[in-house]
C-alpha positions in Angstrom: 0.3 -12.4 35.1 1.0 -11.9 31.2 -1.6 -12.3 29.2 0.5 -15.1 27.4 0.4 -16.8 30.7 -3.6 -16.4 31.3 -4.2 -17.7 27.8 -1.9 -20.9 27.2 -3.0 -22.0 23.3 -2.4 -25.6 24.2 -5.4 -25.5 26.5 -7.3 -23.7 23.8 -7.8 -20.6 25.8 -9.0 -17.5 23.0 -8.7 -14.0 24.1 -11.9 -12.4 23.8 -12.8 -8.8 25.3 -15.6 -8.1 23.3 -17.9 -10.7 22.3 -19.6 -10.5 19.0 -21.8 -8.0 19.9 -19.6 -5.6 20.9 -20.2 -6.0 25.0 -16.9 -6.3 27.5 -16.9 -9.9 28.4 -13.6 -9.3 30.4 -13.3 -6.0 32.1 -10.5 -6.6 34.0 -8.4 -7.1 30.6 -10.2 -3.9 28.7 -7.6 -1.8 27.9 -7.8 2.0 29.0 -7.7 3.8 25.4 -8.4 7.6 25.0 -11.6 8.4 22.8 -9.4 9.5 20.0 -7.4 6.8 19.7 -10.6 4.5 19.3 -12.0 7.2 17.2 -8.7 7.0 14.8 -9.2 2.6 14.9 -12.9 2.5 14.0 -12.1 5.4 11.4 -9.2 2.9 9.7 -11.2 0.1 9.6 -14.3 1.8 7.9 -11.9 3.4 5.7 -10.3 0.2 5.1 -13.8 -1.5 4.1 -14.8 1.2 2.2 -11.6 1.0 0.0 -12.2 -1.9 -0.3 -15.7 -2.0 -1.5 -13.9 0.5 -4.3 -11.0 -1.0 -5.5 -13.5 -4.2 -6.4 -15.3 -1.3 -9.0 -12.4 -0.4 -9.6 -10.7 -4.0 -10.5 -13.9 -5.0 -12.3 -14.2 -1.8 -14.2 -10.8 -2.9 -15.4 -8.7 0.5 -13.8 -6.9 -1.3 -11.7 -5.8 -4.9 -11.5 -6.0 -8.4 -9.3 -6.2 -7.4 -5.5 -6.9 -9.2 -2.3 -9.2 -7.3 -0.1 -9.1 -7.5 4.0 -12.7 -7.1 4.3 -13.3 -9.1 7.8 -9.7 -8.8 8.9 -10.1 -5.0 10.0 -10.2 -5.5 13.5 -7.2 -7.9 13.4 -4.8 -5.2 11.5 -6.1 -1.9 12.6 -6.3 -3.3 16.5 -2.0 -4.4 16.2 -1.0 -1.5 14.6 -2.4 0.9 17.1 -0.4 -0.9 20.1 3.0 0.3 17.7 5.0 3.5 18.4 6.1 5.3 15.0 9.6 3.7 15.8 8.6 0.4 15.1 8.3 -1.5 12.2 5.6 -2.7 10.3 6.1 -5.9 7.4 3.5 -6.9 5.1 2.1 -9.6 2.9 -0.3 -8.5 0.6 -4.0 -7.6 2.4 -2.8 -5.4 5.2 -5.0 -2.4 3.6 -6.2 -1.6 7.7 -2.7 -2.0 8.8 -0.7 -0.1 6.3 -3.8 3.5 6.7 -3.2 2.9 10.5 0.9 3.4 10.2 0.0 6.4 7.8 0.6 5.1 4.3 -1.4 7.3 2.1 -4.0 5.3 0.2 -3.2 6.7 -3.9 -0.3 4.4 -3.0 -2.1 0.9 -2.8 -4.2 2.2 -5.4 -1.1 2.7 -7.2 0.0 -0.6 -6.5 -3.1 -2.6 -7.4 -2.6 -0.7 -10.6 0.6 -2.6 -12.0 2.6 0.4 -10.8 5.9 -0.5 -8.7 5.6 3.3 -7.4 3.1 2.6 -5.3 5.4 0.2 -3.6 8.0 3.3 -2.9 7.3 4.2 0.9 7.1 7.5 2.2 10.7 8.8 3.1 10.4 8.7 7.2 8.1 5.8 7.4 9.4 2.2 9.0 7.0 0.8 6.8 7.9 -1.9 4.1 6.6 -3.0 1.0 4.0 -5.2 0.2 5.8 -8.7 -0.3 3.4 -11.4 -2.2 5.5 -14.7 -2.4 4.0 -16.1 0.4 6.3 -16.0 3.9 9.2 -14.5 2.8 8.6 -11.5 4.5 9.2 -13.2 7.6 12.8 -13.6 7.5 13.0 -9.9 6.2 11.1 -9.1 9.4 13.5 -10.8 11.9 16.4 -9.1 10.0 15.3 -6.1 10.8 14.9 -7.4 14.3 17.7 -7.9 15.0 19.3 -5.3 12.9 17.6 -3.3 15.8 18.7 -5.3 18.7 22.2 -5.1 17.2 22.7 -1.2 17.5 20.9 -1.3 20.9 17.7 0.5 19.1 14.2 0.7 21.4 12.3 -0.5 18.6 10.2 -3.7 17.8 9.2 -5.4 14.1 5.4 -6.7 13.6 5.3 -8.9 10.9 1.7 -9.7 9.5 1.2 -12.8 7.7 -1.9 -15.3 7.0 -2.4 -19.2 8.2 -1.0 -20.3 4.8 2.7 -18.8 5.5 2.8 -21.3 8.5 2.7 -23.9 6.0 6.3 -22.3 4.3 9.6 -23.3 5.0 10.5 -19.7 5.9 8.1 -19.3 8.3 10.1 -22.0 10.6 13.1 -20.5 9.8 12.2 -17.4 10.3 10.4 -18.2 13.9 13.3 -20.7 15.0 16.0 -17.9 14.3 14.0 -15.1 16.1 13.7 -17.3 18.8 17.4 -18.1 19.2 18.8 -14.4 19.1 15.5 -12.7 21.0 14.7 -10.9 18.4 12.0 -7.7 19.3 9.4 -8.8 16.8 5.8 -9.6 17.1 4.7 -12.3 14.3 0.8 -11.7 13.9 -0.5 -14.5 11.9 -3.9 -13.5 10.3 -5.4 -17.0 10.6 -8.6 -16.4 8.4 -9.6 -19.7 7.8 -8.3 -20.1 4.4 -5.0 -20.5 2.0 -6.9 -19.3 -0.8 -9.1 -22.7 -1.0 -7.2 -24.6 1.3 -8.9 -24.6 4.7 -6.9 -24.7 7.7 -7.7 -27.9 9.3 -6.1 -29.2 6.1 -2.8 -27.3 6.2 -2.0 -28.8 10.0 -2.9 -31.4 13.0 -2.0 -28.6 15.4 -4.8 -27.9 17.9 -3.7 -23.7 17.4 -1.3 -22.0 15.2 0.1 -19.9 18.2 1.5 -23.0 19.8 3.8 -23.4 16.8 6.2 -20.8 18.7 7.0 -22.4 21.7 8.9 -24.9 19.8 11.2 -21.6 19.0 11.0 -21.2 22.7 8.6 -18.4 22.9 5.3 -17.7 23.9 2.2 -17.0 21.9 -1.4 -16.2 22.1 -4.3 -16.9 19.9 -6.8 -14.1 20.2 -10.0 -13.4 18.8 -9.1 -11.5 16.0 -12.1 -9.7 15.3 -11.9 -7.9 18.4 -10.0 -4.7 18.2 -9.1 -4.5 21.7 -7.9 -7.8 21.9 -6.1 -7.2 19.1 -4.6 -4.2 20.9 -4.1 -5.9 24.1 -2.0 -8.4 22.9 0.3 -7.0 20.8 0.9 -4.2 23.2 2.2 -6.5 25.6 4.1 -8.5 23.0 5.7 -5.2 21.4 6.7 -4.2 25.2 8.0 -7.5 25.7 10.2 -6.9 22.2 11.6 -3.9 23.6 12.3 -4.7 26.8 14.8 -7.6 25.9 12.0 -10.4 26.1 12.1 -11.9 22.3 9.6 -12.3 20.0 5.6 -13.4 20.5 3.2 -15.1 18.1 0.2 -13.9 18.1 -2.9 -16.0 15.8 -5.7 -13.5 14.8 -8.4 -15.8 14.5 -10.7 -14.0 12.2 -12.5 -14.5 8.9 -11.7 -13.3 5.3 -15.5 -12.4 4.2 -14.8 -11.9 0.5 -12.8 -13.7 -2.3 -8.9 -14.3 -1.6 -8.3 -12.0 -4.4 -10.3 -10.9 -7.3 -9.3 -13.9 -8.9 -10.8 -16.2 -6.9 -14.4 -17.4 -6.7 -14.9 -18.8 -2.8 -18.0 -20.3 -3.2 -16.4 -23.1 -4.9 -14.8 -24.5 -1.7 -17.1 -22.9 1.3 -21.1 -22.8 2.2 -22.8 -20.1 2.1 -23.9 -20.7 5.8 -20.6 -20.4 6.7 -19.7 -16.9 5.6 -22.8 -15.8 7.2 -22.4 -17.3 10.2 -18.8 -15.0 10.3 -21.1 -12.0 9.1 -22.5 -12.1 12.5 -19.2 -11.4 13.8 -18.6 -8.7 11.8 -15.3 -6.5 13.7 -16.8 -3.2 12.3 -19.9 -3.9 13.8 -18.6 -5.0 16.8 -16.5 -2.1 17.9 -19.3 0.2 16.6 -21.6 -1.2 19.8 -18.5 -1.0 21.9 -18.3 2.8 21.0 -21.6 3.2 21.7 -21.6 2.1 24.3 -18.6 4.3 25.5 -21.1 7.4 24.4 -18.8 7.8 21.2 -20.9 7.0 18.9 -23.7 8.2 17.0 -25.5 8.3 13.6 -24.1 11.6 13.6 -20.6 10.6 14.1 -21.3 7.7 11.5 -22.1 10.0 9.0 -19.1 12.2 9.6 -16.9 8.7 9.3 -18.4 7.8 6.1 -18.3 10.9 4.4 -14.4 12.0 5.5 -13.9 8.0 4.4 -15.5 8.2 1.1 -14.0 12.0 0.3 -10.2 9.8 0.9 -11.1 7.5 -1.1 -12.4 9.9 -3.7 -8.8 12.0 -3.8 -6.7 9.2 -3.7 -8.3 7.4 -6.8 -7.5 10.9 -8.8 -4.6 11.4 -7.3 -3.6 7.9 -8.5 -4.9 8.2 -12.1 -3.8 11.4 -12.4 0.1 9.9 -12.3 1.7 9.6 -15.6 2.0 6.0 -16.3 5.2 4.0 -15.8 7.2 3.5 -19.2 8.9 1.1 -19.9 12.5 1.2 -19.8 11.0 1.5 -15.5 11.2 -2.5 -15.4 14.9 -2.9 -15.8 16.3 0.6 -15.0 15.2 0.1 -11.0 15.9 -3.3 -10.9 19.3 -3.0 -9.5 22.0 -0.2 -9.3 23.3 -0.5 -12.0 21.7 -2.6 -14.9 23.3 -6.2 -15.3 24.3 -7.5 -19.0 21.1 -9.8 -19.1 18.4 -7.2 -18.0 19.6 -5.0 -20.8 19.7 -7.3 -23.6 16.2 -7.7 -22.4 15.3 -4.2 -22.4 16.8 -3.5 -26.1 14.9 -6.6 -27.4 11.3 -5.2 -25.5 12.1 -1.5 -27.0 12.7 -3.3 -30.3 9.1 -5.1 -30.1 7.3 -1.8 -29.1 9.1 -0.1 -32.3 7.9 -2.1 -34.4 4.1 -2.8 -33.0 3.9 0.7 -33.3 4.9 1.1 -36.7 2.4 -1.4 -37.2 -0.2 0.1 -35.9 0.4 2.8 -37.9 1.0 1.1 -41.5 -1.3 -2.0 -40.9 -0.5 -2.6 -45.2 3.4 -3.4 -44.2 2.2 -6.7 -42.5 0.6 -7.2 -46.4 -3.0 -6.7 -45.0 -5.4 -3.4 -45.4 -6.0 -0.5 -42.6 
């Protein structure tokens, strides 16, 4: 039996392989993963918290702008991406930090990114990786393009779309869902259901017992899994990315999970949820979690935690100078990438912004021309 079968969301079946101390509650479902391949999950989610941790000195140190960290959605994004092939596609929202080291996507680029700079949005030639998309659920449809983009020149390749619970909320989600549904499209739709649409909590956004059971309205199955379980997480999606590719369609998947910290750096989320609350979800921490489950595999170690740590924090270290140590956009950038070739409007705009800089700067320079003193 599938493991979409087993766990019917309607019933309000979860699936759960570790439980929140890291200890196999279902053996039988455990899947079979070589020691490196754990190594390489536990390494990406540290990594991933550890960036975190970073780009919040970082932000408040004011080097790099508003960002939205995935701190308690490790698991969730690090556990999907390891059950993809490097043929497959991965499509983002906009805290998928876990998710985009797993697929390769060197870190100076998010940095980059949460910098203001669109180059950090320029994937690696080579890499079925796309961009960070921010208006909420539009990536969706992008998603199911590719899909069946794929399925349309008879490629062995599936899409995994990551969004969070506020996307099911969005028109385009439905669409996106319903259309995916009609043509079998290979894509995996993992929904990052952490509790929250910035302030808005779940229970507010719909009256539906799960958000995996809004697929089978687009008459496909989905599964709501305990999200901060990485091999869940793995377990799932590797049947729903099989599924993809063998002609099957499309899967939901819910990641129930938690985000532990603010929605972005923007946001302050005590204003809207208790303080027992987020430390009730700090005892369910996924890091911690897998960390028991490697031990008690014989993988890990303080030792080995050290090792992890220091390689982490020496990544993170090179990719912030790599980052600053990138000439900064100019300004002519905004318009002259916008499209092929610039339209009539975009350049109007960029003579008129040239125009303003000139003269700031001559400003700046003769202060006494504005009729004031230097």
């Amino acid at each position: 039996m599938a493991l979409v079968d087993d766990f019917d969301p309607l019933k309000g079946k979860m699936l759960q392989i570790l439980d929140k101390g890291g200890k196999v509650v279902a053996p039988k479902l455990e899947p079979k993963l070589p020691a490196e391949l754990l190594k390489k999950i536990y390494y990406t989610m540290v990594l991933s918290r550890l960036a975190d941790d970073r780009f919040l000195k970082l932000q408040r140190g004011g080097r790099i702008g508003t960002f939205a960290p995935s701190v308690g959605q490790e698991a969730a994004q690090a556990g999907s991406a390891a059950a993809l092939e490097n043929d497959d596609w991965t499509v983002h929202s906009f805290r998928e930090q876990a998710a985009y080291l797993f697929r390769g996507l060197p870190l100076e680029k998010i940095i980059l990114y949460f910098g203001g700079d669109a180059r950090g949005n320029r994937i690696p030639d080579g890499m079925n990786v796309l961009p960070m998309a921010v208006p909420v659920a539009t990536q969706v449809l992008h998603a199911v393009g590719i899909a069946w983009a794929a399925k349309a020149k008879k490629e062995k390749s599936a899409v995994m779309c990551y969004f969070g619970d506020g996307a099911t909320s969005e028109g385009d989600f439905y669409e996106g869902l319903n259309f995916a549904g009609v043509m079998k499209a290979p894509v995996v739709f993992v929904c990052q259901n952490n509790q929250y649409a910035i302030s808005v909590p779940r229970g507010k956004q719909t009256a539906a017992k799960t958000l995996a059971q809004k697929s089978i309205a687009c008459g496909f199955p989905g599964i709501q899994v305990d999200g901060n379980d990485a091999l869940a997480m793995y377990a799932a999606c590797r049947e729903a990315v099989e599924r993809a590719r063998s002609g099957g369609g499309p899967t939901l998947i819910e990641a129930y999970t938690y985000r532990m910290w603010m929605h972005t750096t923007a946001d302050d989320p005590k204003k809207y949820r208790s303080s027992q609350e987020e430390e009730e979800w700090k005892g369910k921490d996924p890091i911690k979690r897998m960390r028991n489950y490697l031990a008690g595999k014989g993988i890990w170690s303080e030792e080995f935690e050290k090792e992890t740590q220091q390689k982490a924090l020496a990544e993170i270290d090179k990719a912030v100078k790599a980052a600053e140590a990138i000439t900064p956009p100019k300004p002519d950038d905004l318009f002259d990438y916008m499209f092929a070739e610039i339209t009539p409007e975009l350049a109007g705009q960029k003579a008129y912004l040239k125009k303003a800089l000139a003269e700031r700067e001559i400003e700046e320079e003769q202060p006494e021309i504005k009729g004031g003193f230097p």
